[in-house]
C-alpha positions in Angstrom: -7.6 13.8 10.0 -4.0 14.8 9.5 -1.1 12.1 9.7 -3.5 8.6 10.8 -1.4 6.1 11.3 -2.6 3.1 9.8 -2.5 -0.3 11.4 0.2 -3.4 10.7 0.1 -6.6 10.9 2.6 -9.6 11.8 3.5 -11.0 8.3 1.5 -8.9 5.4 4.8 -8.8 2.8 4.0 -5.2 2.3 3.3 -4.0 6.1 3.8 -7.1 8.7 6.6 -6.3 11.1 7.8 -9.6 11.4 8.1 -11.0 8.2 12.0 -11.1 7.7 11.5 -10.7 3.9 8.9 -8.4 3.7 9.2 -4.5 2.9 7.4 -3.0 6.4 6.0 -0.3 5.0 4.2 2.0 7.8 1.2 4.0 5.9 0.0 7.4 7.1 -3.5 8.5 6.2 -2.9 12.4 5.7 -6.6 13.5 5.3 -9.6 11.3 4.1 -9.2 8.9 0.6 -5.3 10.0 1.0 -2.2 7.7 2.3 1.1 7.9 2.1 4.6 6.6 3.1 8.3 6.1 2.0 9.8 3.1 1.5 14.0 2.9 0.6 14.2 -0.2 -1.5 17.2 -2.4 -0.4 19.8 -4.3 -2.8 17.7 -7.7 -2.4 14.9 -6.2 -4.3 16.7 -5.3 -7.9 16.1 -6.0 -11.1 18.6 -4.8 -13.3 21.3 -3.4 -11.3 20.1 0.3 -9.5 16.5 -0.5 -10.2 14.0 -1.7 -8.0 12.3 -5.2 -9.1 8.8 -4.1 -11.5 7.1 -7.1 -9.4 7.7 -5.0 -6.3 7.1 -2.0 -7.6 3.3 -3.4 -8.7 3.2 -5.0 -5.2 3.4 -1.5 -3.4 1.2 0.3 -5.9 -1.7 -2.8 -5.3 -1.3 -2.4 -1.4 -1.5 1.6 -1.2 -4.3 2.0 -3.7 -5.9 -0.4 -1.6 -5.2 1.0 1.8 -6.5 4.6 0.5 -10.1 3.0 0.9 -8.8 1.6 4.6 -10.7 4.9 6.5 -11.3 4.5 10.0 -9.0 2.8 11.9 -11.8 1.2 14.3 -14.2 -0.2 11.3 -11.7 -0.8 8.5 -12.5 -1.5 4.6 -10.8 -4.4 4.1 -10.7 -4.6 -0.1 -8.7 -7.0 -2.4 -7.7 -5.8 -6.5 -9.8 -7.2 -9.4 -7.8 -5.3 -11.8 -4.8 -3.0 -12.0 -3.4 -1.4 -14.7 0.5 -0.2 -13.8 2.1 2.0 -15.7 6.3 2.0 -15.5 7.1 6.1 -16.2 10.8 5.8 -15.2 13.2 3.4 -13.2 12.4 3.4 -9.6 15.7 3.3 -8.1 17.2 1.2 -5.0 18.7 3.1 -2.2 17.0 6.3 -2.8 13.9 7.3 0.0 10.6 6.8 -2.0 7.8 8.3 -1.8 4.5 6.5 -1.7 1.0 8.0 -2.3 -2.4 6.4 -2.4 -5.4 8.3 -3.8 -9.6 6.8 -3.2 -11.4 7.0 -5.9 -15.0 6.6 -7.1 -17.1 4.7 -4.3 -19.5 2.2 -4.6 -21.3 -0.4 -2.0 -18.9 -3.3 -3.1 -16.4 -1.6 -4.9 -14.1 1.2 -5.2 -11.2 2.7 -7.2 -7.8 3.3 -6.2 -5.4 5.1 -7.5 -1.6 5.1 -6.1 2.0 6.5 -7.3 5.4 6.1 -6.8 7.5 9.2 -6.4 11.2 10.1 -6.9 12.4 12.6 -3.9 12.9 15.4 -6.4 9.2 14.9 -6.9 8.9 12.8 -10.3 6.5 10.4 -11.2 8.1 7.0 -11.3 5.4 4.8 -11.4 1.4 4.7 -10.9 -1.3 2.2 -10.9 -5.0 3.0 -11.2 -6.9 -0.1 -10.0 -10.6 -1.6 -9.6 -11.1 -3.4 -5.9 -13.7 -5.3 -4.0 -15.0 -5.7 -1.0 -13.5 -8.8 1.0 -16.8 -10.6 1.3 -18.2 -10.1 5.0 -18.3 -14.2 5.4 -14.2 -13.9 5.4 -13.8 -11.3 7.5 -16.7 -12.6 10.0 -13.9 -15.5 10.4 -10.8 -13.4 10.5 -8.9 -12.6 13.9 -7.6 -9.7 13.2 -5.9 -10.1 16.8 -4.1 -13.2 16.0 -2.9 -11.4 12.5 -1.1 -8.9 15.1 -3.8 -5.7 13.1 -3.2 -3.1 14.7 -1.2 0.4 15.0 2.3 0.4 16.2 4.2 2.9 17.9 6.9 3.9 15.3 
């Protein structure tokens, strides 16, 4: 399973195409339990001056840690963070090409670990976040359209 792209949706801040605020992110899973992607963090998103906003930075480690558990395509794991514990390593800079790993961890029947980092292009570790998730409970996703959410792969 090398380089599985992983579906979008229409407004998911982290991966819906249309949201005119949101960060688009298009995730790749490069073999199984493992996802990744890179993501240039604009001006809008700052904290102090240079540095990407911690909030956003947490927001992209809680989606890919997530997404790691995603598998296959066709019968997705759809899971949702109980607990995530971020740690801030160095400032994650705007304007530089990010990249974005997600890691699966331990599996059980309604709940998994995650594990995802954030990663400077000369290959230091900016941020990470190890986290505890849960299966969305089947009664939500029985009354989910995933076709009206616009879930689905898109040509890049």
């Amino acid at each position: 399973m090398a380089n599985n792209k992983q579906p979008n949706s229409k407004m998911c801040f982290v991966c819906g195409l249309e949201n005119p605020q949101g960060l688009k992110l298009h995730i790749y899973q490069i073999k199984s339990g493992v996802i990744e992607t890179t993501y240039t963090a604009p001006d809008h998103f700052q904290g102090y001056p240079g540095v990407l906003h911690g909030g956003i930075v947490a927001t992209i480690l809680d989606e890919i840690s997530g997404r790691a558990h995603m598998g296959d395509p066709s019968k997705p794991r759809f899971m949702y963070t109980g607990k995530m514990e971020v740690k801030y390593r160095k400032n994650v800079p705007i304007g530089v090409p990010l990249k974005i790993i997600g890691r699966a961890g331990k599996v059980r029947k309604r709940t998994a670990e995650g594990w995802a980092g954030v990663y400077h292009p000369d290959g230091t570790l900016l941020a990470e976040a190890t986290t505890l998730l849960f299966n969305v409970p089947d009664e939500m996703l029985a009354s989910t359209n995933l076709d009206a959410l616009g879930w689905k792969v898109y040509p890049d």
